[in-house]
C-alpha positions in Angstrom: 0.0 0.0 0.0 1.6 3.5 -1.2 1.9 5.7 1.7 1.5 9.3 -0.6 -1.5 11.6 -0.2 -1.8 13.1 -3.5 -4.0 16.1 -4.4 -4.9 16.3 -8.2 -5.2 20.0 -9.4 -7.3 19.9 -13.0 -10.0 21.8 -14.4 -11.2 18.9 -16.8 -13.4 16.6 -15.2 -12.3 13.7 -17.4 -8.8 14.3 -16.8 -9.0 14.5 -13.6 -11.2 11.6 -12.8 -9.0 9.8 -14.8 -5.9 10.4 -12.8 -7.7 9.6 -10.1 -8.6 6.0 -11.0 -4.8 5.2 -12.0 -3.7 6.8 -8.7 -6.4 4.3 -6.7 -5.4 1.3 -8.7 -2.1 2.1 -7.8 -2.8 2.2 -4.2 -2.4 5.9 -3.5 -4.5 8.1 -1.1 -6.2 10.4 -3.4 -7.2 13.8 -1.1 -9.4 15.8 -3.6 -9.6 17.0 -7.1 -9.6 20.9 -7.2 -10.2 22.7 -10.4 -9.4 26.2 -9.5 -6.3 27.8 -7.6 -8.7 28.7 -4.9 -10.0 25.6 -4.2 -6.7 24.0 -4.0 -5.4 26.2 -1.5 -8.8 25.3 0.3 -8.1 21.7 0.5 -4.2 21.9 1.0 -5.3 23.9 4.1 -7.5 21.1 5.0 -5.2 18.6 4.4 -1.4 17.3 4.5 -0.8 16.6 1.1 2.5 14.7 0.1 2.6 15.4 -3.8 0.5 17.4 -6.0 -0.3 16.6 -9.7 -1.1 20.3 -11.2 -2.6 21.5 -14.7 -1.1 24.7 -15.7 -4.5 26.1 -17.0 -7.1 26.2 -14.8 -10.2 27.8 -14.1 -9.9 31.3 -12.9 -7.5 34.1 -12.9 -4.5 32.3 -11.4 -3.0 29.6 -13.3 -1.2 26.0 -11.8 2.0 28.2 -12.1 0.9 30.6 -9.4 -0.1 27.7 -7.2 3.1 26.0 -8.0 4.8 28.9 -6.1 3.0 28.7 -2.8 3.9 24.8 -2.9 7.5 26.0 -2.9 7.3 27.7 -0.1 5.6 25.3 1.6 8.2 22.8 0.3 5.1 20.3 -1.3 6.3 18.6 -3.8 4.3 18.5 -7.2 4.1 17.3 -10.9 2.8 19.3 -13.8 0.6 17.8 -15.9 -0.3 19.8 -18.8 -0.9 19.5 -22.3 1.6 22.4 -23.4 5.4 21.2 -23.7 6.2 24.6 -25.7 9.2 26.2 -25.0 7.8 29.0 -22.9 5.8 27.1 -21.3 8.6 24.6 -20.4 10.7 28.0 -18.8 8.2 29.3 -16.8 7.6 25.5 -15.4 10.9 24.9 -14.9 11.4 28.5 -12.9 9.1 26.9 -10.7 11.2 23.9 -9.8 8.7 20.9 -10.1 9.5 17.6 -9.5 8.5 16.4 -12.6 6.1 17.1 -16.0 3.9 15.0 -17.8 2.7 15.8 -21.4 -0.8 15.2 -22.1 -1.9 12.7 -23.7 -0.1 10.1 -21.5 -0.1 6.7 -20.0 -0.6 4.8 -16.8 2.8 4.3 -16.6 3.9 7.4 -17.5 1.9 8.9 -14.3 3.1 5.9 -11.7 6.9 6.5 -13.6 6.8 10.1 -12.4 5.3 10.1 -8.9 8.3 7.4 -8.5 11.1 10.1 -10.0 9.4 12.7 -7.7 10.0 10.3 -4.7 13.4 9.9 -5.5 14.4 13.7 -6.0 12.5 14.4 -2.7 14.3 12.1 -0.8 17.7 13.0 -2.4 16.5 16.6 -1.5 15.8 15.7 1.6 18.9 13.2 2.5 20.9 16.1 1.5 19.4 18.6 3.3 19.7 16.0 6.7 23.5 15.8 5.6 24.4 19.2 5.4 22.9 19.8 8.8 23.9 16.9 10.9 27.6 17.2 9.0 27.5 21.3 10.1 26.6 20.3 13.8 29.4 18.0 14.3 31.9 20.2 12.6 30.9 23.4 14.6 31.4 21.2 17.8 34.4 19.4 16.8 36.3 22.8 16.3 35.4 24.3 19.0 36.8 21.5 21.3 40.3 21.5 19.2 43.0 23.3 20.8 43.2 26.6 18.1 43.0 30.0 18.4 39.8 31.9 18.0 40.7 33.3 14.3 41.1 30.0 13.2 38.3 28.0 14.3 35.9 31.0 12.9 37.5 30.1 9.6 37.5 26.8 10.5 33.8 27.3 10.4 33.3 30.0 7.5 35.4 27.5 5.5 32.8 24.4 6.4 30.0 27.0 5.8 30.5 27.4 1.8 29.4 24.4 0.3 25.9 24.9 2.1 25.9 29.0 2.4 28.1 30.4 -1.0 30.2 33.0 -0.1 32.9 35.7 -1.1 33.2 37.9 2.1 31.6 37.7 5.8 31.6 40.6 7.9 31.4 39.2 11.5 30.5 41.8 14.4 30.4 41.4 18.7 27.7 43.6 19.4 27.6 43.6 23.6 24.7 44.4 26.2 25.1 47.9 25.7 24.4 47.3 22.1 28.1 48.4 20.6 30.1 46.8 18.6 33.9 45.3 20.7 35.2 43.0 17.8 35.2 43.9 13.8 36.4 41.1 11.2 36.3 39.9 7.8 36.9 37.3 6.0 37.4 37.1 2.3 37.7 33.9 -0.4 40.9 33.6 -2.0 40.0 30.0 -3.2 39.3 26.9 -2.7 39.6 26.2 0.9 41.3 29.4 1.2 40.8 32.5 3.1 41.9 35.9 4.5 40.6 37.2 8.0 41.6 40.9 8.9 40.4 43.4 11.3 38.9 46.7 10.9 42.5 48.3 11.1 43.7 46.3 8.5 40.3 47.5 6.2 40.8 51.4 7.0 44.5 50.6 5.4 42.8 48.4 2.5 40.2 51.1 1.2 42.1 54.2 2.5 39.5 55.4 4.6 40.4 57.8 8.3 39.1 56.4 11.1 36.9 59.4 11.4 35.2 58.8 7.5 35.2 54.7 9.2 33.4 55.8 12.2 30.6 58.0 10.1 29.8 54.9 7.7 29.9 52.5 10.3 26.7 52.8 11.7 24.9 50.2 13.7 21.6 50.2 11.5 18.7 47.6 12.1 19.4 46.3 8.7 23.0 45.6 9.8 21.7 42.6 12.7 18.2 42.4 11.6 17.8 38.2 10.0 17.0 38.7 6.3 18.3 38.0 2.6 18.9 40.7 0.6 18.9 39.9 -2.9 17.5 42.4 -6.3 16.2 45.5 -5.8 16.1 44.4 -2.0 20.0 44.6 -2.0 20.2 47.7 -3.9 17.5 49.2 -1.1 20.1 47.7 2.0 23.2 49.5 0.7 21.5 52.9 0.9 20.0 52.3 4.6 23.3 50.7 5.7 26.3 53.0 4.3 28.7 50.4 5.7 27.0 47.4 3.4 27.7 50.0 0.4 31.5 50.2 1.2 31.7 46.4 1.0 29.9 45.9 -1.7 31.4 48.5 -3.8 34.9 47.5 -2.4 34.2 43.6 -3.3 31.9 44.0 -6.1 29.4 42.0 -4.5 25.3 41.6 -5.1 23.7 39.6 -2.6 23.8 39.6 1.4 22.6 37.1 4.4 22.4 38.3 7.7 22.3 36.0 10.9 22.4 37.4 14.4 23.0 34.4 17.1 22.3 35.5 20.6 24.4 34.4 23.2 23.7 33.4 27.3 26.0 36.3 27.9 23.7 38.9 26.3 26.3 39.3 23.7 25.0 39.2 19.7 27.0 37.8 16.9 26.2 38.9 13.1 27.4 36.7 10.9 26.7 38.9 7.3 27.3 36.8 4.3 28.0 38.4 0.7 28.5 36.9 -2.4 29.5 38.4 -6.2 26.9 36.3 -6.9 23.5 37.6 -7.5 20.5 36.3 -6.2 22.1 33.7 -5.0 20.8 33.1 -1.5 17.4 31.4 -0.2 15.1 30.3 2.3 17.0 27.5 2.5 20.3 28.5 3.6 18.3 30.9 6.4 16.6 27.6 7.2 20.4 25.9 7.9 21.5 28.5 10.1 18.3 28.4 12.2 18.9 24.9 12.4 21.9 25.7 13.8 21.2 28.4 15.8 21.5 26.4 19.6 24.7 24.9 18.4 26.9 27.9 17.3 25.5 30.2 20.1 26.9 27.3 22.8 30.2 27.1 20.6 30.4 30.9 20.1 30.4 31.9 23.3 33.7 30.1 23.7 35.5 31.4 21.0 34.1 35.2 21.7 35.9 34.4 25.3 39.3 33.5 23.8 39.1 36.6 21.2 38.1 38.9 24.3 41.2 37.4 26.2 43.3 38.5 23.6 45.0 35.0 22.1 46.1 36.8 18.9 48.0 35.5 16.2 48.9 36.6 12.7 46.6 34.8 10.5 45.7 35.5 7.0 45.1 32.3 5.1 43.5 29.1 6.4 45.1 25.8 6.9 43.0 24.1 4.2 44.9 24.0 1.1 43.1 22.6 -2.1 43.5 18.6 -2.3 45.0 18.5 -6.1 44.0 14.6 -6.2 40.4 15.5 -5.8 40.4 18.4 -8.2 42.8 17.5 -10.6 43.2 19.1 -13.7 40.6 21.8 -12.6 42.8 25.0 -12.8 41.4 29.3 -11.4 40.0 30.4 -9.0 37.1 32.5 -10.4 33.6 32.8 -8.2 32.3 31.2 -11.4 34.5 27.9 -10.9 34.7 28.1 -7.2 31.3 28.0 -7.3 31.3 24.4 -9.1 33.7 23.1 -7.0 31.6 23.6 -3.8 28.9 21.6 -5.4 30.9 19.2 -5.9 31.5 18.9 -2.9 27.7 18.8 -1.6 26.8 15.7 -4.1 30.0 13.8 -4.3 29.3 11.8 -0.9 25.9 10.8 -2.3 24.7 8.6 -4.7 22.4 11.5 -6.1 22.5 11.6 -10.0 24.2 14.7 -11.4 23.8 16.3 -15.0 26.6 18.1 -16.1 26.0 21.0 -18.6 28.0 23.6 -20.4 29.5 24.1 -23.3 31.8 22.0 -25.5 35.8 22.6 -23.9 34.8 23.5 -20.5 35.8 20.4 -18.9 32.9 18.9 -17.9 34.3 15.3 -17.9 36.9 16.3 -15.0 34.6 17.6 -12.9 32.7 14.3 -13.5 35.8 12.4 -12.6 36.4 14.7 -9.6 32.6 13.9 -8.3 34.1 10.1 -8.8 37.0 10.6 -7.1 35.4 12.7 -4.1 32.9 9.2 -3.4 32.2 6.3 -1.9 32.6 4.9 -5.0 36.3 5.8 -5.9 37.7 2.3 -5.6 35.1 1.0 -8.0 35.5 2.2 -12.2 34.4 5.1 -13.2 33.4 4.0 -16.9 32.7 7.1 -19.5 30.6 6.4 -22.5 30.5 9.2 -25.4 26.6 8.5 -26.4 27.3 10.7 -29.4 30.3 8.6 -30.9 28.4 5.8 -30.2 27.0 3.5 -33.5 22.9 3.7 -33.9 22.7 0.2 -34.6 25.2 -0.8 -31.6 24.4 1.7 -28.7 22.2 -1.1 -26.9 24.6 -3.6 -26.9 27.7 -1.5 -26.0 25.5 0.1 -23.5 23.6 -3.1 -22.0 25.0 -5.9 -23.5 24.3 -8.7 -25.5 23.9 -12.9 -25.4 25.6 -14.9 -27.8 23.7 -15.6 -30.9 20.9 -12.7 -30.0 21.5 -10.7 -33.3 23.4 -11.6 -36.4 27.3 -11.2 -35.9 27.3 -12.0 -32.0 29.7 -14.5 -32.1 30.0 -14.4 -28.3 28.1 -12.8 -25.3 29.7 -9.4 -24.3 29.2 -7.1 -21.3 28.0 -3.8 -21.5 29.0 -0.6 -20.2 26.8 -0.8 -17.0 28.0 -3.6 -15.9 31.3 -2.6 -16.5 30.8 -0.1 -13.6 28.7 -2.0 -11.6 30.0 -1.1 -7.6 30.9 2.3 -9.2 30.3 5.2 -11.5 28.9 5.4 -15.2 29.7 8.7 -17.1 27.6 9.4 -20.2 28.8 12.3 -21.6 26.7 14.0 -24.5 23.8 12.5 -23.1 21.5 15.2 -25.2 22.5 12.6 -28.6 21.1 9.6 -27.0 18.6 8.3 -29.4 14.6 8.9 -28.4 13.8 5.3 -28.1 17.0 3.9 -26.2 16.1 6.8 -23.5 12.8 4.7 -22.5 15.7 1.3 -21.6 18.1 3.9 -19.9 15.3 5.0 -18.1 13.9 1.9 -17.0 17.6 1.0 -16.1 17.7 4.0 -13.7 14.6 3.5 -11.9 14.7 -0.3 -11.7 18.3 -1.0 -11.6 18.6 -3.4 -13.6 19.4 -4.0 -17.1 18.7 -7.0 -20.0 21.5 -7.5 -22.4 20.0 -8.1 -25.8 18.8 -11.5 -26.2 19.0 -12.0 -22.1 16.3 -13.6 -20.9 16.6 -12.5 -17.0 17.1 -8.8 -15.6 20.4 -8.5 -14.4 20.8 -6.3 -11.1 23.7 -3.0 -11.1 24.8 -0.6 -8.7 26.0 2.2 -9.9 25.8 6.2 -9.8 24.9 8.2 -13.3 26.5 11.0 -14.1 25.3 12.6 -17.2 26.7 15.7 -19.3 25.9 17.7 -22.5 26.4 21.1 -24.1 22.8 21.1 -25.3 19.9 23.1 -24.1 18.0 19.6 -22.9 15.0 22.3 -22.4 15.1 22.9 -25.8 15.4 19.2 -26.6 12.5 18.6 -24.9 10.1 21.0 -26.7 11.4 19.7 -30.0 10.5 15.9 -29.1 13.8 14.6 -28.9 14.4 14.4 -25.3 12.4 12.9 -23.0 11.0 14.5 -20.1 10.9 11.7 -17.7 14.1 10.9 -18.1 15.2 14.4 -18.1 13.8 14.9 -14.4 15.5 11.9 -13.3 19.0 13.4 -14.4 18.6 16.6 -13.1 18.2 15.6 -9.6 21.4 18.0 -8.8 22.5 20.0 -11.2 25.8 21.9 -12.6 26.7 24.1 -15.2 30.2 24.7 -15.8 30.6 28.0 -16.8 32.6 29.2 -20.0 35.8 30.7 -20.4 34.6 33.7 -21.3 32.9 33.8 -17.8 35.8 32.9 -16.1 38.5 34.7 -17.5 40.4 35.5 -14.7 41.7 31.8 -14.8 43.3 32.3 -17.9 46.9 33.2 -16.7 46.9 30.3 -14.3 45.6 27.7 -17.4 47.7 29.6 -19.6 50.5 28.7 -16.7 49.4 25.4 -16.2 49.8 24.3 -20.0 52.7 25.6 -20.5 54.3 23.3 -17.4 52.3 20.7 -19.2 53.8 20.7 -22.0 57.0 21.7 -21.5 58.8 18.6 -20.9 57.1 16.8 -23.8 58.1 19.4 -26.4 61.4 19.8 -24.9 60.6 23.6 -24.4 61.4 25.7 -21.6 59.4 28.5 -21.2 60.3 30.7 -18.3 57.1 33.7 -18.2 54.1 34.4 -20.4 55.2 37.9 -21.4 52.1 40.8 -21.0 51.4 41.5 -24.5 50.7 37.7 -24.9 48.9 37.4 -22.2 46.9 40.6 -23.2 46.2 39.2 -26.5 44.7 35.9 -24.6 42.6 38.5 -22.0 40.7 40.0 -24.8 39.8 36.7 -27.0 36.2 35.1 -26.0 37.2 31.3 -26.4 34.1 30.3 -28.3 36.4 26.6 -27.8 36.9 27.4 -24.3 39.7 25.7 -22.4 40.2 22.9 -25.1 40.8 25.6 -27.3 43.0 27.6 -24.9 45.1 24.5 -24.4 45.2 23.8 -28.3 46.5 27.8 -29.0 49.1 27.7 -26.1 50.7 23.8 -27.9 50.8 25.8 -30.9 52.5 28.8 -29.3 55.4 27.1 -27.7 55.7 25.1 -30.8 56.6 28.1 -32.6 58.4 29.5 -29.8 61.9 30.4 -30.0 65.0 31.3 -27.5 62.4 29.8 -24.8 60.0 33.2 -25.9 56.0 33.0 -26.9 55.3 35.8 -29.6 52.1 37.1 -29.7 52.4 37.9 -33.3 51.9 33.4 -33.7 48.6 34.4 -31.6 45.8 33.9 -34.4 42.6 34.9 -32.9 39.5 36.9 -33.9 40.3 39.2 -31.2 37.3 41.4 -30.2 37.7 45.0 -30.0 36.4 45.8 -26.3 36.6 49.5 -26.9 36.1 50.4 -30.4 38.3 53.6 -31.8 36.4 56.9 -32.3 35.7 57.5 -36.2 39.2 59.0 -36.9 40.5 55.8 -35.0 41.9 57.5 -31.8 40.8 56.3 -28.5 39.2 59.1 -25.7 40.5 59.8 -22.8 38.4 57.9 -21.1 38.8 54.7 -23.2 42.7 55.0 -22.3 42.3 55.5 -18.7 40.1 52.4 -18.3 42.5 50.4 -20.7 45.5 51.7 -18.4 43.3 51.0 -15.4 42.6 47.4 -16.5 46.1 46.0 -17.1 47.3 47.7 -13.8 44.8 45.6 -11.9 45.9 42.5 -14.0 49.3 43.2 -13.0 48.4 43.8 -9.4 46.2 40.7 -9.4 42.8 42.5 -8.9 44.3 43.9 -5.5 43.0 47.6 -5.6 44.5 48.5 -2.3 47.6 48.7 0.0 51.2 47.1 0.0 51.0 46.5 -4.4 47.9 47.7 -4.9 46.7 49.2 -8.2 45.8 52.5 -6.2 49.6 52.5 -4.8 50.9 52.2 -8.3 48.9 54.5 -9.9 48.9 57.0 -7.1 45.5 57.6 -6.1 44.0 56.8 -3.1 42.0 53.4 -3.2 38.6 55.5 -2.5 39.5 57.2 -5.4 40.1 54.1 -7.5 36.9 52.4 -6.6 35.1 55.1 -7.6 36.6 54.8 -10.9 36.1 51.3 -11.4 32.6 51.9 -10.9 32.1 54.7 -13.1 34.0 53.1 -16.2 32.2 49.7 -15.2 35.1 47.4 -15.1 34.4 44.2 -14.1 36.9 42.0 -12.2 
């Protein structure tokens, strides 16, 4: 006996009493049939509902897509079930993030397929969700018991934070009884596992600011301690109550903040303020962790607040957790935009959740699928990568699944297939998107059962292995054209991620450029001792349309041609895109030369804008100075 409640949303009678019956037969506990958003939100108030099948046009002014949000909130799973697989339609579903879509007309099996997919994303969801806390918990408590100073178990815990809550800078603030602030830090991301603390000192000297001008911005606002997420306009609206939230933004080009106040026995406050480059980037969800957490850190903090106000100081400005090159090898920058990846990675390489891959062709996405392999449970099992799109029509079964002796003309003998090859580990199938239509139905069926038939076979044989899956198509897309199934799509994308392309991430490009070069070196019997600039300005200003294959392939070429142990950016042939066009009588203004100048000094200093090597210090401004430039010429870093 199924243990789901299931409420049917549908405004056809027919439909819906026919969903009803397969649901029955099926064993499930059918709760009500609403054909309105109204009388849905009636009976979810009436009842605890487990999943929700929901038409996208219903009776009334609000469609299934306005309902859809409300079950979001109220974290209710639910399927849509509509007769309109357009492409528009298909993006405003999928903003939604449903467990699942059915396209009218459809099956028995097609309805009991999905209910099944949607069990297994929700309990992924929620296994993941249990992991991330309980793994949290016992971290936070575990640090606090080890024998460190106070700066390093707060990074200690900032580091352990990222995977769960992304972030590029945390202001942390001791507010006491009296409701001022005694302790000021920050800590910044340098990388993977690598971070910066300082103190407000050591900021005054970074931006250039007198204590006095520090003092005035630095006020203790409600929106500085208050719990919220500041995200869109709300973000732009947070920066102009709390000056202090401007500096740091504008300072770190940053475009979302998370404030967390913990409230200690003492009657002291800690506000943890998180900020990322990334926009929109935080949720319900990661103000749900840190509630979560909330009894745990205010016992731990209290401890470390007594050894910061005791004075244990130490000189401290990166954190002892270097990046493990096995796990991430051959994944080269340290961009937000790959950092990013890497922490999801993280999250989903423990599990057995299935992962789909996307991004464009050259981005690398099989490495980070052998990275989630090596980060696993699964690491002393194969990892066995199949290329679905090199794959023969007429053989793809067989290789895939395998085949009995005599079951098709030329099977001389009974082979193994691919799954089985990775049974106890992981199967890669990269270019998933050029599967054919009808093997996706066996693949599918191999997923949810776990089993495969070879060809010929006449009993199922068992597997257990993880899926990864990867493609540089627009699956959506796919999917609206008929050549991707949507079951199987949902099944994929349980946790996804999208490796971003070079053009996003080009800040990596001197340590690639870097790392090839070592690469190669030794093979080519070339020893190359720098990158000079004007090479490395010519690769800055190139878009990669090949991305890092194609990075790889220009810099062979390069030291190929190289001579006297020298890369000339004259053997550089690329379709270079003018940034900053020339005026009509081909002169640049003044103003497109002082961003230009502005740009390479920054490259040169590293993006560092102020203090000891700063680009402020070499051009001889003051950093306020600069920052106000970089804003008003819109560079990006």
């Amino acid at each position: 006996m199924k243990t789901e409640k299931i409420l049917i949303v549908e405004d056809e009678f027919i439909v819906a009493h026919d969903l009803q019956m397969i649901l029955q037969r099926a064993g499930y506990h059918v709760v009500g049939i609403a054909d309105s958003v109204k009388n849905a939100q009636a009976l979810l108030e009436k009842h605890q509902v487990d999943l929700v099948l929901l038409d996208i046009y219903l009776k009334g002014r609000l469609t299934g897509i306005d309902l859809a949000r409300d079950l979001m909130k109220s974290q209710i799973p639910f399927i849509y079930v509509s007769a309109n697989s357009n492409e528009k339609v298909l993006e405003a579903a999928k903003s939604t993030c449903p467990y699942g879509f059915i396209v009218k007309p459809y099956r028995d099996r097609d309805i009991l397929l999905s209910i099944d997919i949607a069990r297994y994303r929700r309990e992924n969801s929620n296994n993941m969700k249990m992991s991330s806390e309980r793994f949290m918990q016992d971290f936070i408590v575990d640090i606090s018991m080890k024998s460190l100073t106070w700066q390093k178990k707060i990074l200690a815990i900032a580091s352990a934070f990222q995977p769960y809550i992304p972030f590029d800078f945390i202001a942390l603030s001791g507010i006491g009884k009296d409701g001022k602030r005694y302790s000021e830090i920050g800590i910044t991301r340098k990388n993977f596992n690598q971070y910066d603390l300082f103190t407000a000192n050591e900021f005054l000297k970074y931006t250039g600011l007198s204590v006095a001008e520090y003092d005035t911005i630095n006020q203790l606002v409600p929106e500085t301690t208050a719990d919220a997420i500041y995200i869109g306009d709300d973000f732009e609206g947070v920066k102009r109550a709390a000056p202090m939230k401007n500096l740091i933004a504008t300072t770190y080009h940053l475009y979302s903040n998370l404030v967390k106040t913990f409230y200690l026995e003492n009657g002291d406050q800690i506000s943890f303020s998180f900020y990322s480059r990334t926009e929109n980037i935080y949720q319900p969800a990661h103000m749900e962790l840190l509630n979560f957490l909330s009894g745990t850190l205010e016992k731990k903090l209290a401890h470390i607040i007594e050894l910061e106000k005791a004075g244990t100081e130490s000189v401290l400005h990166q954190s002892d957790y270097p990046l493990a090159k096995k796990d991430f090898e051959n994944i080269i920058g340290k961009s937000t935009a790959l950092l990013s990846v890497l922490d999801k990675i993280k999250i989903v390489a423990p599990t057995d959740t299935s992962v789909l891959i996307t991004g464009d062709s050259g981005t690398g996405k099989e490495e980070i699928a052998k990275s989630i392999h090596r980060l696993s449970h699964r690491n002393t099992k194969p990892m066995v990568a199949v290329n679905c799109a090199a794959l023969p029509a007429d053989l793809i079964e067989s290789i895939l699944f395998g085949h009995e002796k005599g079951s098709f003309t030329g099977a001389l003998n009974a082979r193994i297939g691919k799954f089985e090859e990775a049974n106890g580990g992981t199967i890669f199938l990269d270019e998933i998107g050029e599967m054919p239509f009808d093997l996706q139905a066996k693949l599918l069926r191999a997923l949810q059962e776990k089993e495969i038939e070879r060809i010929g076979g006449k009993q199922p044989i068992k597997v257990d292995l993880r899926i990864i899956a990867a493609t540089n198509l627009n699956l959506e897309k796919e999917i609206a054209k008929g050549r991707f199934r949507l079951d199987l799509f949902y099944r994929l994308n349980v946790f996804p991620i999208h490796v971003p392309p070079l053009c996003r991430r080009k800040t990596d490009i001197p340590l690639l450029a870097e790392y090839f070069v070592q690469k190669h070196a030794k093979a080519l019997g070339k020893n190359i001792s720098e990158i000079p600039a004007d090479f490395m300005d010519r690769l800055m200003l190139y878009d990669w349309p090949g991305n890092i294959r194609e990075l790889e392939h220009v810099m062979l070429r390069s030291m190929l041609l190289s001579s006297n142990g020298k890369l000339n950016p004259d053997h550089l042939e690329l379709g270079i895109k003018n940034e900053e066009p020339l005026t009509q009588n081909g002169i640049k203004t003044i103003i497109d030369n002082e961003r230009d100048h502005i740009i390479r000094v920054l490259a040169r200093c590293k993006g560092k804008v102020a203090g000891s090597g700063g680009a402020a210090e070499l051009l001889g401004i003051p950093a306020t100075t600069l920052n106000s430039k970089i804003k008003k010429l819109n560079i990006k870093r």
